[in-house]
N, C-alpha and C positions, 0 to 999 in steps of 0.2 A: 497427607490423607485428606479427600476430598470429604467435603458433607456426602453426598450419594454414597463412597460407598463404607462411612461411617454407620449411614444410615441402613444399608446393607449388611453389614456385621451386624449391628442391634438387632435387628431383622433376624438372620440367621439365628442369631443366639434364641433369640424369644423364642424360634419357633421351635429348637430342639431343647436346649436346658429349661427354658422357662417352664416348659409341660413336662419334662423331668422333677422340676422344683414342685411342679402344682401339686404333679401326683403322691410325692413323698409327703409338703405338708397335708393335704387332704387324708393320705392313710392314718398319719400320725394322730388328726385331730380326731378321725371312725373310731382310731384304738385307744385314744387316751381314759376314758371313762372306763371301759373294760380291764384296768390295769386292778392283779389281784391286791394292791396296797388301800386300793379305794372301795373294795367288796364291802366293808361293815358299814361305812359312812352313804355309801350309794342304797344298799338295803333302808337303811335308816329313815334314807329320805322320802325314798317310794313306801315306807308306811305310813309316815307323817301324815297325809290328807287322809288318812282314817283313824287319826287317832283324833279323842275330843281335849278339848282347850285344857278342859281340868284333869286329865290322864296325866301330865308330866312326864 
């Protein structure tokens, strides 16, 4: 196997799995916070910057 068309398989692959790959992790990382196991913890934290220091 020559380097050219090593470098042509790389190629081909990037262009079709790698944008396969991108798009699965990018969905994964949109959806991860939305996951219902992290609802109380996520509420939690968007009320934090209104709560005052000695609220506990």
């Amino acid at each position: 196997m020559s380097t050219h068309s090593t470098y042509d398989m790389l190629r081909h692959l990037a262009d079709s799995w790698g944008l396969v790959a991108m798009g699965v992790v990018f969905l994964v990382l949109v959806a991860w916070p939305f996951r219902r196991a992290l609802r109380e913890r996520n509420e939690a934290a968007a009320r934090m910057i209104f709560e005052d220091e000695n609220d506990g």
